[in-house]
N, C-alpha and C positions, 0 to 999 in steps of 0.2 A: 777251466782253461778256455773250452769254448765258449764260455760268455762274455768271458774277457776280453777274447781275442776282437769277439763280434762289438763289443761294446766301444773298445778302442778306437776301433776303423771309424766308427760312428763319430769320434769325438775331431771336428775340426782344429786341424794344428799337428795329430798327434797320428803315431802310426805304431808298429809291431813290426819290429827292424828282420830283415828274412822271413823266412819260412819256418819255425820253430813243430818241432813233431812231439814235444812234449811238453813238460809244465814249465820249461826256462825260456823264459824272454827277454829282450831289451825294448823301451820304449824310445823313440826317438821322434823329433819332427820332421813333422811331415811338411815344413812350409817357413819360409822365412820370415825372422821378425818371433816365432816362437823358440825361447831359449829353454831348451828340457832343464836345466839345470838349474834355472831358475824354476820351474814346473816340480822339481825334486825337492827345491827348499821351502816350498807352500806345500808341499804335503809331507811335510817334517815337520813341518810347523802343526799341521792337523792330527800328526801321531804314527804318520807312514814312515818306514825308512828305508827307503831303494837305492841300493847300491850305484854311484856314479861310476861312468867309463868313458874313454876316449876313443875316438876313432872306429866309426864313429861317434858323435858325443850323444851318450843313451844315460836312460836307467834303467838298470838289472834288477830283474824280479824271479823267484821262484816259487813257484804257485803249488800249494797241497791240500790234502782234504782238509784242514784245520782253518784255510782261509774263503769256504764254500758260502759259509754264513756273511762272507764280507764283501764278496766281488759289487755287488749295489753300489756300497759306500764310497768303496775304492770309486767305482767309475763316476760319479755323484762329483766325487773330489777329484777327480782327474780334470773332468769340464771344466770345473770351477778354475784350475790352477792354469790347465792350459789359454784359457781365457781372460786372467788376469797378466798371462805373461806374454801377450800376444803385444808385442811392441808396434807402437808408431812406427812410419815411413822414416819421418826426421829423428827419431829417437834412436834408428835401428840404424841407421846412416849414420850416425855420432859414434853410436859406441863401434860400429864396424872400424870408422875411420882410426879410433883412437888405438883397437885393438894393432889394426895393419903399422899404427906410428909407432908404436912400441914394438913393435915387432922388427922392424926396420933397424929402429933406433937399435936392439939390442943386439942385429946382426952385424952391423959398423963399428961399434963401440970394444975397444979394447977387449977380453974375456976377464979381466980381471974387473974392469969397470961398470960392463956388463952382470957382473956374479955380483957386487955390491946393489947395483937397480934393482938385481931381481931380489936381492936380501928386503931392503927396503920394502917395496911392492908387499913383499909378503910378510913385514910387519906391519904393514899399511891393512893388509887382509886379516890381522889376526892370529898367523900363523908364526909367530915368535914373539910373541907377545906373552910365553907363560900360560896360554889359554885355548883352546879350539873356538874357531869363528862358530857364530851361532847359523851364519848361512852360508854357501860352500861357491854357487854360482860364480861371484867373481872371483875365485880361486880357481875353478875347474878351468874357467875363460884364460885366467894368466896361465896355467900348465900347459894348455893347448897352445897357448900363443910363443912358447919358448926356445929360439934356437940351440939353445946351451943346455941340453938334454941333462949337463952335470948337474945344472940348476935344478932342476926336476928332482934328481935324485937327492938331492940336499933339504930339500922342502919338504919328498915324503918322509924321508929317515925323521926329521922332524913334527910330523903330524902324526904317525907310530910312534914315536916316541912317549909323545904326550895322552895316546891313548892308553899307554900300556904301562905308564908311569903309577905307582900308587901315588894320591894326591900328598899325603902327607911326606912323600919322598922329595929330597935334595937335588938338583942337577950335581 
């Protein structure tokens, strides 16, 4: 845990959200322009899988003797993601702007018309589509972005759903 914790700090972008006295952490950024969640789906892609969370937006990790032999790798790959996800000035000003319009948009808009957007959106994401998205980032961005907190509950009922579906099952 102490390697980790020391490794982390080290890595630009990227931090160790409080003060943690044992082996549970969240990673979160440390700096704008780096999306953790995006940082989550490049090391899911490498074979990590850290639990995402909101508020702040982190990933949850819990660290034991069994992953002693791995902390290296882990922070190896932490660099690499944190640095890949490290957005442009204009890149990180688009998607900000785009995230605050839709957010806007959804807080004016009818709740019924509203709840359709957000359906949409997140057949747009993957998330009704029959299938789990292969990367979560712009999902975790849309949950966060959501006045209609119903919305939210509608989207996870449905992402449980389908994890917990046997595949050969019927809706």
């Amino acid at each position: 845990v102490a390697r980790l914790r020391a490794g982390v700090a080290a890595i630009d972008g990227l931090e160790i959200l409080g003060e943690p006295t044992m082996s549970v952490m969240a990673l979160g950024a440390s700096r704008l322009g780096v999306d953790i969640f995006e940082v989550g789906d490049v090391l899911a892609e490498r074979g990590w899988h850290l639990d995402r969370q909101q508020d702040p937006a982190s990933l949850h990790l819990t660290v034991n003797h069994g992953h002693v032999g791995s902390v290296e790798e882990l922070l190896a790959d932490l660099r690499e993601a944190a640095a890949l996800c490290c957005k442009p000035a204009k890149e990180r000003i688009l998607q900000h702007s785009k995230m605050l319009l839709v957010n806007a948009a959804l807080r004016v808009l009818p709740s019924p018309v509203a709840s359709r957007v957000t359906k949409a959106a997140s057949r747009y994401l993957g998330i009704g589509s029959g299938e789990l998205p292969k990367k979560s980032a712009a999902m975790y961005g849309l949950m966060a972005a959501l006045p209609n907190r119903g919305d939210l509950g509608e989207m996870v009922i449905d992402v449980l759903d389908k994890l917990t579906r046997p595949e050969d099952s019927t809706p």
